[in-house]
C-alpha positions as CSV (number, residue, x, y, z in Angstrom):
1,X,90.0,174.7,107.5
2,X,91.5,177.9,109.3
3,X,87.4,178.7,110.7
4,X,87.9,174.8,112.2
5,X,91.2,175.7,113.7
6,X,90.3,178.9,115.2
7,X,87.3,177.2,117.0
8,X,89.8,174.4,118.1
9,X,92.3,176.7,119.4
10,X,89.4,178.8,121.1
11,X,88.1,175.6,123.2
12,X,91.2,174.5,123.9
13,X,91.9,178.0,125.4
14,X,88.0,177.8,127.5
15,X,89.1,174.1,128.3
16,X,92.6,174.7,129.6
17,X,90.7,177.9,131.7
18,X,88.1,175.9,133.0
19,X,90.5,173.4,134.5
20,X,92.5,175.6,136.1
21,X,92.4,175.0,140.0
22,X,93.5,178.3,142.6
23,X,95.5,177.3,145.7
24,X,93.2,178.0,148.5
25,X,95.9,179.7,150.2
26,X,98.8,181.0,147.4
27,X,96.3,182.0,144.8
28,X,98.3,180.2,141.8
29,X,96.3,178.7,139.2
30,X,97.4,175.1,138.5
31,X,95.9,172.8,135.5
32,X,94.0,169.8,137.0
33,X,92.5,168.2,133.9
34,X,91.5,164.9,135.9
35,X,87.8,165.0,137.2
36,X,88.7,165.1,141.3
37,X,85.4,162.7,141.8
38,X,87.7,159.8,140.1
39,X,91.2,160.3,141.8
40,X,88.5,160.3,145.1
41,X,87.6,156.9,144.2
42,X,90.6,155.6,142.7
43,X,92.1,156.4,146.2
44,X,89.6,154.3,148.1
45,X,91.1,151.4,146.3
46,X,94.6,152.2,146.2
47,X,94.5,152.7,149.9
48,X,92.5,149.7,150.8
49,X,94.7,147.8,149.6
50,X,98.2,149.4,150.6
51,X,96.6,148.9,154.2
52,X,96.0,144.9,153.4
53,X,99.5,145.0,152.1
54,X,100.7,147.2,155.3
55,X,98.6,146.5,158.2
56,X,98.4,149.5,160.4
57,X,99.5,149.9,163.9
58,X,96.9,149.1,166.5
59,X,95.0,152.0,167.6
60,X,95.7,150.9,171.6
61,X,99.7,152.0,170.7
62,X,100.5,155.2,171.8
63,X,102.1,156.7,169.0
64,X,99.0,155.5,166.7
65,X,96.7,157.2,169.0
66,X,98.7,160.5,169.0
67,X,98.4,160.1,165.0
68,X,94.7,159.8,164.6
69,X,94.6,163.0,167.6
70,X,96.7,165.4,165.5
71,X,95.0,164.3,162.5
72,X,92.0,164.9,163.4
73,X,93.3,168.4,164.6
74,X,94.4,169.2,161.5
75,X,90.7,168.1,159.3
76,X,89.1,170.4,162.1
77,X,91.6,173.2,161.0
78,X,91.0,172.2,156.9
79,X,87.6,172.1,157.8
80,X,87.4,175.5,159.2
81,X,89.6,177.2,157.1
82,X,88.1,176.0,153.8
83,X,84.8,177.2,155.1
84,X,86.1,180.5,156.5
85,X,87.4,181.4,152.9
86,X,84.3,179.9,151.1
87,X,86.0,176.9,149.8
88,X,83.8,174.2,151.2
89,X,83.1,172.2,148.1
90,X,86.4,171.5,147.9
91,X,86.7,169.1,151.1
92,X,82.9,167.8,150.6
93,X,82.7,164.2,151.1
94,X,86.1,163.8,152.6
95,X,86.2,161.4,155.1
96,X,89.0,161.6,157.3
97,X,91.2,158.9,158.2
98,X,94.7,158.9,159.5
99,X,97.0,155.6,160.2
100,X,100.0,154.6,161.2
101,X,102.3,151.5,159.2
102,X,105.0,150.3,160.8
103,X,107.9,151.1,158.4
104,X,111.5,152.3,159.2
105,X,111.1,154.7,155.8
106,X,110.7,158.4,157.0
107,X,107.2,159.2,155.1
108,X,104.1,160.2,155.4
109,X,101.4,161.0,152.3
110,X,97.8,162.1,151.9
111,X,95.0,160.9,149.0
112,X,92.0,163.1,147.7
113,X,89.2,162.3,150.3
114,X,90.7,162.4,153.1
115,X,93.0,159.4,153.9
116,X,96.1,159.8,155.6
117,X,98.9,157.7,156.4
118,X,102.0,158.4,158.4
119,X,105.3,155.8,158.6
120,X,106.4,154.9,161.9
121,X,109.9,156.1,160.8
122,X,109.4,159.8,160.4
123,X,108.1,160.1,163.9
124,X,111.9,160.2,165.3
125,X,112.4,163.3,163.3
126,X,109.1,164.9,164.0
127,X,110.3,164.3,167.7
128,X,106.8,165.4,169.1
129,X,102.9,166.2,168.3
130,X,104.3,169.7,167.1
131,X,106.6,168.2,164.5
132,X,103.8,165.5,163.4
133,X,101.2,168.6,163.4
134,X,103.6,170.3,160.4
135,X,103.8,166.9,158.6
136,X,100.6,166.2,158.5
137,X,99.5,169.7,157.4
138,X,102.0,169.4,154.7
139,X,101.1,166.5,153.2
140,X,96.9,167.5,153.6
141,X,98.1,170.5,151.8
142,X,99.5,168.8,148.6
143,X,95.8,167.2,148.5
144,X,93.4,170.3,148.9
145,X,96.0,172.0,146.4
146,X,95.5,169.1,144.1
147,X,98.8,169.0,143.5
148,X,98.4,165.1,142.7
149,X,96.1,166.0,139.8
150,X,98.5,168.2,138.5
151,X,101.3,165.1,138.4
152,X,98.8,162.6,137.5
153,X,97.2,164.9,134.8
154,X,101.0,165.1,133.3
155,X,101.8,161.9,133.5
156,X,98.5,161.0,132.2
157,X,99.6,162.8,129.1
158,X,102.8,161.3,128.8
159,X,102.1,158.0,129.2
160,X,99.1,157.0,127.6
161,X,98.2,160.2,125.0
162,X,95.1,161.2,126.8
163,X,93.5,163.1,129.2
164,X,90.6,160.1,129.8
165,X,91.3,158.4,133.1
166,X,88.8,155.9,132.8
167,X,90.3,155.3,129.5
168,X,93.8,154.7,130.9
169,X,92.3,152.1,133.5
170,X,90.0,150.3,131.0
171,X,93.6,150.2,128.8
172,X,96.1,150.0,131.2
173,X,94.9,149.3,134.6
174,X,98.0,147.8,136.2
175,X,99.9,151.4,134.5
176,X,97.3,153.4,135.4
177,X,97.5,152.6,139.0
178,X,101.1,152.5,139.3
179,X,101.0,155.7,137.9
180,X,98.4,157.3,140.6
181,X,100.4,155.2,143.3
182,X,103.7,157.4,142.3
183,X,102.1,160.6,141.7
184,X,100.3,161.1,145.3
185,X,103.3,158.7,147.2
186,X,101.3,155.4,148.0
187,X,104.4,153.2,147.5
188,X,106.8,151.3,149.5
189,X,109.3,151.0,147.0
190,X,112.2,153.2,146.9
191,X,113.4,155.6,144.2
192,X,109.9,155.5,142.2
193,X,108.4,158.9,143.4
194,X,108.3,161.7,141.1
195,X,109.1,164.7,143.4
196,X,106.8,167.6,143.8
197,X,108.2,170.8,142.4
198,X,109.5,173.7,144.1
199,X,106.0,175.6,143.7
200,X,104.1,172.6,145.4
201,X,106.7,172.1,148.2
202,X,106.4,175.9,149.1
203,X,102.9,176.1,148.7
204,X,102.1,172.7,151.2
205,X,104.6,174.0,153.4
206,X,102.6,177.6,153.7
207,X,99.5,175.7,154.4
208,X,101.0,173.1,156.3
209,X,102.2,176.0,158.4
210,X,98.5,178.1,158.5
211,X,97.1,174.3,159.1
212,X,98.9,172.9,161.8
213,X,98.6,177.0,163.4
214,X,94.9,176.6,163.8
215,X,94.6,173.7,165.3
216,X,96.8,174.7,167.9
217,X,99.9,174.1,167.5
218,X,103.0,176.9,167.6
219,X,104.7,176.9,164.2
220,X,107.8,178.7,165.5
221,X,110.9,176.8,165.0
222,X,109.7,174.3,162.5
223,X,111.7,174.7,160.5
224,X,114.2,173.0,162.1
225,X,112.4,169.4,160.9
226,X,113.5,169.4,158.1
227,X,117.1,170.2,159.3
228,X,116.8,167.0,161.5
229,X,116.2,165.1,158.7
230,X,118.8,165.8,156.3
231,X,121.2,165.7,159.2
232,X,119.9,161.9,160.2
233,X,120.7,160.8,156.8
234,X,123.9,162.3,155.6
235,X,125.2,159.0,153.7
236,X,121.1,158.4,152.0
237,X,118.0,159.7,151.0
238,X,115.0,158.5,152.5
239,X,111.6,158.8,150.3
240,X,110.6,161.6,152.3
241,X,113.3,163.7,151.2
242,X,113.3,162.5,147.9
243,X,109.8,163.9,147.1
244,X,110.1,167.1,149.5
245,X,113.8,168.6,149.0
246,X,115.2,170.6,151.3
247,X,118.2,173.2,151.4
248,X,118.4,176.8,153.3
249,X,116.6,178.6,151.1
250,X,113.5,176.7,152.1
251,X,114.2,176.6,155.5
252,X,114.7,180.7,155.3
253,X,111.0,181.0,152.9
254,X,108.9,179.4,155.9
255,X,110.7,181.8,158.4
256,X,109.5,184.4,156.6
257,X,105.9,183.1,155.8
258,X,106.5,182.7,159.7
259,X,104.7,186.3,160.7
260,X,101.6,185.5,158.0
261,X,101.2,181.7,160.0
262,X,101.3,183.3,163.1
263,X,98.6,185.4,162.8
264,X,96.2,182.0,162.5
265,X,97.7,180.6,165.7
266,X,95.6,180.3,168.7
267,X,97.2,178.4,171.6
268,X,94.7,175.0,172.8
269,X,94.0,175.7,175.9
């Protein structure tokens, strides 16, 4: 009985190694049990059909097209700098896509493979391409960090008892795809978003930074976003806020990841 535990306890240990994802960027470890291959396909569905449910903007409107432009700024900049650090396999497959709802909420979120969705409301606060450059890098950043597999995988837990996400959908489909809907953001509905912890927020908001720098755009100053948006909603808080909390001391950590940014910024000509 105590030989049987040992070997438990030993492949728990090489299972709980082996699922350890590294921040391409940060370098901490972060345990993604959930195969990334089914949250990929999972999000093909969940976004299909929170576009039939929220038609997106025309791409003929201006502040569409200026969407799908810096968002395709941005992949070029994942693109390159997953490649430059050897990281490739970690975007393969993604195909890119970037929309535009028309919803008063001030959000924005991104799914494993690539699909991207910005809410007409949060463009008053990103002001300009710059502003929508940092969100969008922010938000790409949660999903190369796989910080959503890190959520879901908890919640997974939690909720159902296992690890097995085809399990949970074969079980508890309409759950299961609540749950995914709430741990990477795809939701309307107020309140329901489990927020991103502190480590998340500052690691998508260093890559977000090194991101939106490579394609182009200055990251000086951007820190001020996020002091437009608490200040626009003194009286609420909207969902963006909800899942990415702000105070000084955040404001101050991207000033000072400001010199490390910089040095990935090359002006478009």
């Amino acid at each position: 009985m105590k030989a049987f535990k040992r070997v438990l306890v030993l492949t728990l240990i090489v299972f709980v190694t082996y699922s350890c994802n590294k921040n391409p960027i940060t370098g901490r470890k972060g345990l993604n049990l959930i195969p990334e291959s089914q949250l990929v396909a999972m999000s093909l569905t969940s976004y299909s059909q929170f576009l039939n449910e929220n038609p997106p903007v025309a791409s003929n409107n201006s502040d569409a097209q200026m969407v799908k432009n810096t968002g395709a700024r941005i992949a070029t900049a994942v693109l390159q700098y997953m490649k430059q650090e050897g990281l490739s396999k970690k975007v393969k497959g993604y195909k890119w896509e970037f929309n535009l709802v028309n919803d008063d909420q001030a959000n924005a979120w991104a799914m494993p493979g690539g699909k991207v969705v910005v809410y007409s409301g949060i463009l008053k606060h990103t002001q300009d391409e710059r502003g929508l450059a940092f969100v969008l890098g922010h938000e790409i950043a949660h999903a190369i960090a796989r910080h959503g597999n890190e959520r879901m995988s908890q919640m997974l837990l939690a909720q159902t008892g296992s690890l097995a996400l085809d399990v949970a959908m074969v079980n508890k489909p309409a759950e299961t795809r609540a749950m995914y809907q709430t741990a990477y953001g795809a939701t309307t509905q107020l309140g329901v978003l489990l927020p991103f912890s502190r480590e998340h927020e500052s690691e998508a908001d260093k890559m977000g930074l090194v991101f939106m720098a490579m394609a182009g755009y200055d990251p000086r100053g951007i820190g001020e976003f996020w002091s437009r948006m608490e200040a626009a909603h003194p009286n609420e808080t909207p969902n963006f806020l909800r899942t990415h909390p702000t105070n000084e001391k955040r404001i101050k950590a991207i000033n000072d990841y400001m010199p490390t940014a910089l040095k990935y910024y090359k002006p478009r000509q």
